[in-house]
Wavefront OBJ file of the C-alpha trace (Angstrom):
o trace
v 29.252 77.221 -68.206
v 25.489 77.596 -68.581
v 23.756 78.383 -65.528
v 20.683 77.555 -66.509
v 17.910 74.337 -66.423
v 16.494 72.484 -69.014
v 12.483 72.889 -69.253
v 12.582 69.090 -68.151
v 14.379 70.198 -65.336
v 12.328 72.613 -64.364
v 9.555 70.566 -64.179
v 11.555 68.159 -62.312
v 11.768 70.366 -59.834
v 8.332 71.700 -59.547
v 7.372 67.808 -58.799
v 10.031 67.614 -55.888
v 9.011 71.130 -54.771
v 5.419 70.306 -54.135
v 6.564 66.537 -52.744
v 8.269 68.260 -49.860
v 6.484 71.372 -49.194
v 2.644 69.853 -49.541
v 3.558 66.322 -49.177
v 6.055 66.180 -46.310
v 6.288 69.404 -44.054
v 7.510 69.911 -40.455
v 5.118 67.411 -39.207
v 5.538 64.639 -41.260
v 9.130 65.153 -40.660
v 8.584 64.948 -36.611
v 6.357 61.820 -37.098
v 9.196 59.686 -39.068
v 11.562 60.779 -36.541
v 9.327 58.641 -34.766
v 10.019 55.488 -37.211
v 12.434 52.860 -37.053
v 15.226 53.700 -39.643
v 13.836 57.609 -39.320
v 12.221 56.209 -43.050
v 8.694 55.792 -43.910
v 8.156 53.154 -46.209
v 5.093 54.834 -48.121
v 7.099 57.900 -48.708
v 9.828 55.620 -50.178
v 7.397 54.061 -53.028
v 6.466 57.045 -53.357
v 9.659 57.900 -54.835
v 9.822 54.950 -56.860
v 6.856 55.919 -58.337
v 7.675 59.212 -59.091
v 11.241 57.571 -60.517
v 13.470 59.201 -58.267
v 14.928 56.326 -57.265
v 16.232 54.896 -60.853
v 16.389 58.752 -61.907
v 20.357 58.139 -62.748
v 20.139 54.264 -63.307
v 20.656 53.089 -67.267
v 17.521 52.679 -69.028
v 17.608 48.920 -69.694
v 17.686 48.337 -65.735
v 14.324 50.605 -65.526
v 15.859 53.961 -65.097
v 15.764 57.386 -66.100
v 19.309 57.351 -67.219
v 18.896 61.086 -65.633
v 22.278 63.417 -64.805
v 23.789 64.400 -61.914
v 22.168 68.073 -62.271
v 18.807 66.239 -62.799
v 19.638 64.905 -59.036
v 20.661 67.558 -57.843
v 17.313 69.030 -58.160
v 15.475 66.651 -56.432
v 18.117 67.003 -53.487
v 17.928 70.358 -53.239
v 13.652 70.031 -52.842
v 14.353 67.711 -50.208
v 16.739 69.679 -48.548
v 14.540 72.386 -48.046
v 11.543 70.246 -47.056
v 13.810 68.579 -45.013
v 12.761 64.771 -45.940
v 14.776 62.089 -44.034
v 13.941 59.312 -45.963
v 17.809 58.209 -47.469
v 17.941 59.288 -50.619
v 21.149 60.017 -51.190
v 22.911 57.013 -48.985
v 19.764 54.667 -50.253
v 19.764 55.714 -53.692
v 21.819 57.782 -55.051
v 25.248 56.460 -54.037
v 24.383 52.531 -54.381
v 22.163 53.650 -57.636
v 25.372 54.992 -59.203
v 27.826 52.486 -58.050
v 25.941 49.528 -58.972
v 25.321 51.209 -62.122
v 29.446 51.896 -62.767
v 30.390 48.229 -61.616
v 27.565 46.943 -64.366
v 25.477 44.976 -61.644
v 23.589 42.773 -62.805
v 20.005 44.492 -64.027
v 17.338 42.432 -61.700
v 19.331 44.042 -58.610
v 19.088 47.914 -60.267
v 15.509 47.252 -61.166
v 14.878 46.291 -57.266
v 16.390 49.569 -56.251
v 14.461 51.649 -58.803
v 10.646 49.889 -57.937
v 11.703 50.607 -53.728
v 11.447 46.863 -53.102
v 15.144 46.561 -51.867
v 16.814 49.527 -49.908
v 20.867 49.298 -50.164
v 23.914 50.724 -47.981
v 27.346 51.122 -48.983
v 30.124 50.481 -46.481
v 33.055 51.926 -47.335
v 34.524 54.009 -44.194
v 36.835 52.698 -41.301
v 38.005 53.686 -38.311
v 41.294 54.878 -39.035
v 40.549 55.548 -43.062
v 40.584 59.762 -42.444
v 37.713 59.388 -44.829
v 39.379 57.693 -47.635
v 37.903 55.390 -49.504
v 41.162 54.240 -50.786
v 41.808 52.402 -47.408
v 40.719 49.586 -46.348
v 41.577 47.016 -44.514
v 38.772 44.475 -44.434
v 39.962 41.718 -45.834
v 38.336 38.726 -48.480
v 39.952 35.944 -48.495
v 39.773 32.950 -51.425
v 38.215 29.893 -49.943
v 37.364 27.166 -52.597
v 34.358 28.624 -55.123
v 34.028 31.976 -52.783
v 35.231 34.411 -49.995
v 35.725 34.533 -46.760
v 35.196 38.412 -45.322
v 36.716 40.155 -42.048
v 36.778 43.616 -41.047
v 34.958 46.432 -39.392
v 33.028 49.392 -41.253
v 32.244 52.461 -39.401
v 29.212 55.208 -40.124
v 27.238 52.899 -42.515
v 24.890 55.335 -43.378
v 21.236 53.544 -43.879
v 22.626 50.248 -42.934
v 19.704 49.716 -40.520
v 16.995 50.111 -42.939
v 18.874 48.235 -45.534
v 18.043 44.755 -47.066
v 21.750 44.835 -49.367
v 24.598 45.752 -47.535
v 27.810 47.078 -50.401
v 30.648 46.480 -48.508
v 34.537 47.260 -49.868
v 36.929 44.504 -48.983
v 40.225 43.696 -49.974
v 41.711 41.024 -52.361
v 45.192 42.240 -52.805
v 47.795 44.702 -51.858
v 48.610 46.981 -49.093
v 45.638 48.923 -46.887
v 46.338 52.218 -48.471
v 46.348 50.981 -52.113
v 43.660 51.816 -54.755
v 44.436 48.764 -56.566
v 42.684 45.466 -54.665
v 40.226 46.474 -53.185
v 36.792 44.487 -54.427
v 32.783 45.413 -53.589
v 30.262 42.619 -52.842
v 26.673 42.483 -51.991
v 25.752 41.310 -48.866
v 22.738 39.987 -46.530
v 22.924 42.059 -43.298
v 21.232 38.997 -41.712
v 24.389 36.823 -42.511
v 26.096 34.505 -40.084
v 29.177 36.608 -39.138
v 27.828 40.054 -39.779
v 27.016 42.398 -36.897
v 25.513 45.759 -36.736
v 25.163 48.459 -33.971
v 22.667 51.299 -35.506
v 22.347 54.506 -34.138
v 20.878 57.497 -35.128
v 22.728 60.544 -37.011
v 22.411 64.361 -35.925
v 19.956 65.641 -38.067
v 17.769 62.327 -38.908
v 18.622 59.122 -40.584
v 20.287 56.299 -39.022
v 23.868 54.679 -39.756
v 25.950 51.470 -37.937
v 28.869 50.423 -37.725
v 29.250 47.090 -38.765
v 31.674 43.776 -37.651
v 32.462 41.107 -40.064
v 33.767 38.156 -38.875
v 34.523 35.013 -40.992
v 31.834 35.585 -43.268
v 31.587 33.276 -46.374
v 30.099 34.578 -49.504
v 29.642 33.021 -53.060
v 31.671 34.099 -55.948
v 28.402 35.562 -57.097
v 28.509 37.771 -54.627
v 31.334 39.991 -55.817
v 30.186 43.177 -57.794
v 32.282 44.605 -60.781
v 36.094 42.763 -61.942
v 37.922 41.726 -58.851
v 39.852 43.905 -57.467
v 39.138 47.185 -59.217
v 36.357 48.194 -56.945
v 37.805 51.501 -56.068
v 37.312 53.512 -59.249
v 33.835 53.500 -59.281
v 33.096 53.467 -55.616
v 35.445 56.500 -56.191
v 33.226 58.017 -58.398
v 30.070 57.220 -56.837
v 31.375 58.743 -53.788
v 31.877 61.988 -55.619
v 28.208 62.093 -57.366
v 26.715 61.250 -53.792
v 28.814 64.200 -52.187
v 27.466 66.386 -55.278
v 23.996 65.162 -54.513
v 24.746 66.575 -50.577
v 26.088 69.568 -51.422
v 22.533 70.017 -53.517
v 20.475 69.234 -50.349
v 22.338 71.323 -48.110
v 21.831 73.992 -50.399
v 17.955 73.455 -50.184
v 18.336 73.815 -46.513
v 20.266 76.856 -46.789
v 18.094 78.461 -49.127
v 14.933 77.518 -46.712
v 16.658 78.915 -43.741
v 17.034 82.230 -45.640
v 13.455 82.558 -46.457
v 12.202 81.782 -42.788
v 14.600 84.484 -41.213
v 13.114 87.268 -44.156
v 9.792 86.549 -42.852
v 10.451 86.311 -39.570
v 12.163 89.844 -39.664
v 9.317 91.594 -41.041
v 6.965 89.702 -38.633
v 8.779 90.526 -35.201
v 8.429 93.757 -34.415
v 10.447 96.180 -31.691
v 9.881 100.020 -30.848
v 6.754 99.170 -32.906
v 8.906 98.702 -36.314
v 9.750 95.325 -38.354
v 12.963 94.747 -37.307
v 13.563 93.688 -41.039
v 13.828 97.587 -41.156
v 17.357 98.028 -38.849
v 19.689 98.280 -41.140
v 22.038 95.891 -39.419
v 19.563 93.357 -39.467
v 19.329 93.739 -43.627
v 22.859 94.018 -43.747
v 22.939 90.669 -42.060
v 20.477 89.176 -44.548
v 22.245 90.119 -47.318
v 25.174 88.217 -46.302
v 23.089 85.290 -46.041
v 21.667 85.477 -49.541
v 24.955 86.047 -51.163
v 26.343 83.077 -49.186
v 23.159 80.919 -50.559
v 23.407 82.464 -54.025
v 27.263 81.589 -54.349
v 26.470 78.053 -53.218
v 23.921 77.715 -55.574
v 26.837 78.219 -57.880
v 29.189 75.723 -56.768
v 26.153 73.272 -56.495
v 25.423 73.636 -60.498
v 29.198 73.699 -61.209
v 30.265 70.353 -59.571
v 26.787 68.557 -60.267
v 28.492 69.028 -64.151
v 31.507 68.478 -63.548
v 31.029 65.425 -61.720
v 29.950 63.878 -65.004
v 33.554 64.349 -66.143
v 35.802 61.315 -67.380
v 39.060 63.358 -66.127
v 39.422 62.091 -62.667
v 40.925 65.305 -61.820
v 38.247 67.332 -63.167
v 35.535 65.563 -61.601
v 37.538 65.575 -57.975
v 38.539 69.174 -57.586
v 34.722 70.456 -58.462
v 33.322 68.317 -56.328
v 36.012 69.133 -53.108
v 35.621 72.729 -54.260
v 31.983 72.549 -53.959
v 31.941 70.644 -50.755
v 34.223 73.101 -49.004
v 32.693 75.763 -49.758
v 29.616 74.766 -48.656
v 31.216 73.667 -45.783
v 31.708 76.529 -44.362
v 28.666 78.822 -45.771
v 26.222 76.788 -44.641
v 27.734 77.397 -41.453
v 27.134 80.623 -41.753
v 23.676 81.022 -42.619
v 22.717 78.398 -40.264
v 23.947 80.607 -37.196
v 22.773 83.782 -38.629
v 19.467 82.160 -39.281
v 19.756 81.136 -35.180
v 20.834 84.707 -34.191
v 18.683 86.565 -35.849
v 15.598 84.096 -34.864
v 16.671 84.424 -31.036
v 15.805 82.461 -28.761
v 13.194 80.506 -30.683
v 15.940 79.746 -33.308
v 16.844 76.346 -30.931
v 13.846 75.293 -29.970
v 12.046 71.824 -31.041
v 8.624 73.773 -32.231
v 10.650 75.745 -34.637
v 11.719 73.959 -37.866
v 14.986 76.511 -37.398
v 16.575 74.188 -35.189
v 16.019 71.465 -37.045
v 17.436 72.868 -39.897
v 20.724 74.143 -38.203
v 21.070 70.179 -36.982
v 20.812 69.106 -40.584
v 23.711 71.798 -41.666
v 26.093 70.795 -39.173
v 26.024 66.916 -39.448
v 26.291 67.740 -43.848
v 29.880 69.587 -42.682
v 31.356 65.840 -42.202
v 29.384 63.869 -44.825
v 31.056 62.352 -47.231
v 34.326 64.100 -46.279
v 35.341 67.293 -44.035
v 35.780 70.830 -45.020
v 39.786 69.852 -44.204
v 39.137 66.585 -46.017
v 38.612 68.242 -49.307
v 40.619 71.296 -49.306
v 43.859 68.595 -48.713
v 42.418 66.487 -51.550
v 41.279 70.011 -53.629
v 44.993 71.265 -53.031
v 46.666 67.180 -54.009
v 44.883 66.761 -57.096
v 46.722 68.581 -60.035
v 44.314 70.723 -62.642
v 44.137 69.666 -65.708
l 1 2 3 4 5 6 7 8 9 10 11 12 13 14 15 16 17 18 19 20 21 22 23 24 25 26 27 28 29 30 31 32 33 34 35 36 37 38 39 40 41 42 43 44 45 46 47 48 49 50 51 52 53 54 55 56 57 58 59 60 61 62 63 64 65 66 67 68 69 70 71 72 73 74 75 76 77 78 79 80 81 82 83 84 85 86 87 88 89 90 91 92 93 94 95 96 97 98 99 100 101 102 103 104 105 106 107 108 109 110 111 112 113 114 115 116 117 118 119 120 121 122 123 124 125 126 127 128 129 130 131 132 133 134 135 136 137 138 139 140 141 142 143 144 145 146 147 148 149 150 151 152 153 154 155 156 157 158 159 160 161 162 163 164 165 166 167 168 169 170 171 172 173 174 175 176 177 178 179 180 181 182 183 184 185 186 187 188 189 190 191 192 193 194 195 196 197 198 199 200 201 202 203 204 205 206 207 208 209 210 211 212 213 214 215 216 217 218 219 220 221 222 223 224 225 226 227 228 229 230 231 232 233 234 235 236 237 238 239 240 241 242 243 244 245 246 247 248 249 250 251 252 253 254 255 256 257 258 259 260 261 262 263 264 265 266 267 268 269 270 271 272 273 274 275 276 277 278 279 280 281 282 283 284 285 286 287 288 289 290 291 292 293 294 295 296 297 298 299 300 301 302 303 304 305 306 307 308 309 310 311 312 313 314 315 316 317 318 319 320 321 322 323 324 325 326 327 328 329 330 331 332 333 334 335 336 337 338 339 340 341 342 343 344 345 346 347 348 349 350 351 352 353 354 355 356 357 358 359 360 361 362 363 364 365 366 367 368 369 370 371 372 373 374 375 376
């Protein structure tokens, strides 16, 4: 595989580098923590007009038609400036699954100018985070639907003006088969949501349907075989995390090398114990073989073998699992006390770390799926 970037890439990333690290920055980040949503609707057209936000939409919907790995470097910017506005649940995954159902092209163009912000509800209480189960139901009535069920962990769902919620047509609540995807008003009769904020910024909801009637128009993709892409989208929007938790990572390991030859004790840098270094190191390689599994799986999600595109992307996300883990408490320990506090961007960071260990699946989630899925 070539581990290396395209000089489009590269510029790419330049652009989202000096977005989050001159544009954003610690305060900025406090102040939308302040905001409704924890978004700032400047920032997000913004991003429209930079073209982030169709970056992987098809060119005829006014996109990019931009990779995965061209994604994954604007994630990986934003993880490090640590940006809350919803990228990746308000772009990314919608952007991709509208794109794989072949929505129609006035909704992808609304997502790529920022003047509609979308949420896909796929989770439910007792799925065990798979998207394969579902038991909110749609029901035929006349020219349309009739939708109950409850969704769970609707991540941007508050800020949203599209809800994408899963329901099923047909078959049992474990089966791939029957399960449909349609676009809905979250100011519908019948629809209820309870927001709440997420560990690290951004808001989610869980969400109660209850007899609500949609159109026939409503339905997104061919009835019933909604699960393949969402399936897919799922996998480039746990790619796309992986990417941003690697930006955090990376950040974390750059604040603890300056803070180690800053703080000084017995009138040395402490940067100069050789524990300490030792200690360092072990971050970096833990960031470097990340950075690894990030370019690996941000290709291979692009795959048409499902099993292909599955195990890189589980592979990736358990990995990172558990070494951003790592360098997030060594980045703590070695800070001291500071390391928790709310004027330290440290902190923050470590929040951010642990809520992307159950986004978009476990650690245990994806080594069972990693170790089910057959190589090919």
């Amino acid at each position: 595989m070539d581990f290396s970037y395209s000089q489009e890439q590269k510029m790419l990333r330049e652009s989202a580098d000096k977005f989050a690290t001159k544009g954003y920055g610690f305060e900025r980040y406090k102040s939308t923590l302040e905001l409704p949503g924890h978004c700032d609707s400047t920032l997000w057209s913004q991003m429209a007009e930079l073209g982030w936000l169709g970056l992987s939409l098809p060119e005829e919907a006014g996109g990019l038609g931009g990779s995965a790995l061209d994604v994954s470097q604007i994630c990986e910017s934003l993880g490090s400036g640590m940006v809350l506005e919803p990228y990746i649940a308000g772009a990314v995954l919608p952007g991709r699954l509208l794109s794989l159902c072949e929505a129609d092209t006035d909704l992808l163009g609304e997502l790529a100018e920022g003047k509609a912000q979308f949420a896909v509800a796929w989770a439910e209480p007792d799925s065990r985070e798979d998207p394969a189960y579902c038991t909110t139901r749609a029901q035929a009535d006349g020219d349309g639907y009739v939708l109950s069920g409850h969704k769970q962990c609707v991540l941007n769902a508050p800020n949203a003006t599209t809800l994408i919620v899963s329901a099923r047509t047909s078959g049992g609540d474990h089966d791939a088969d029957g399960i449909s995807l349609f676009a809905i008003d979250p100011q519908s009769a019948g629809l209820e949501l309870k927001p709440y904020p997420v560990m690290g910024g951004g808001y989610a909801a869980d969400i109660r349907i209850d007899q609500l009637r949609v159109g026939a128009d409503a339905m997104i993709g061919q009835t019933g075989k909604g699960f393949a892409p969402l399936d897919v989208a799922l996998d480039h929007a746990t790619a796309a995390t992986c990417a941003q938790a690697l930006g955090a990572m990376n950040a974390l390991l750059e604040r603890t090398r300056e803070y180690l030859r800053m703080r000084k004790q017995f009138d040395k840098p402490i940067g100069s114990f050789q524990v300490l270094q030792h200690r360092l190191v072990d971050m970096f390689i833990e960031v470097e073989q990340s950075r690894s599994m990030v370019m690996m799986s941000s290709v291979r999600v692009e795959s048409t073998e499902p099993a292909v595109r599955r195990r890189a992307v589980s592979a990736a996300k358990a990995y990172l699992g558990q070494a951003s883990k790592f360098v997030a408490q060594q980045a703590v320990q070695l800070h001291g006390g500071i390391g928790v506090t709310e004027e330290l961007d440290v902190g923050h960071y470590f929040r951010q770390l642990s809520a992307f260990g159950s986004l978009y699946g476990s650690r245990e989630y994806h080594l069972r799926r990693f170790a089910a899925t057959p190589a090919e």
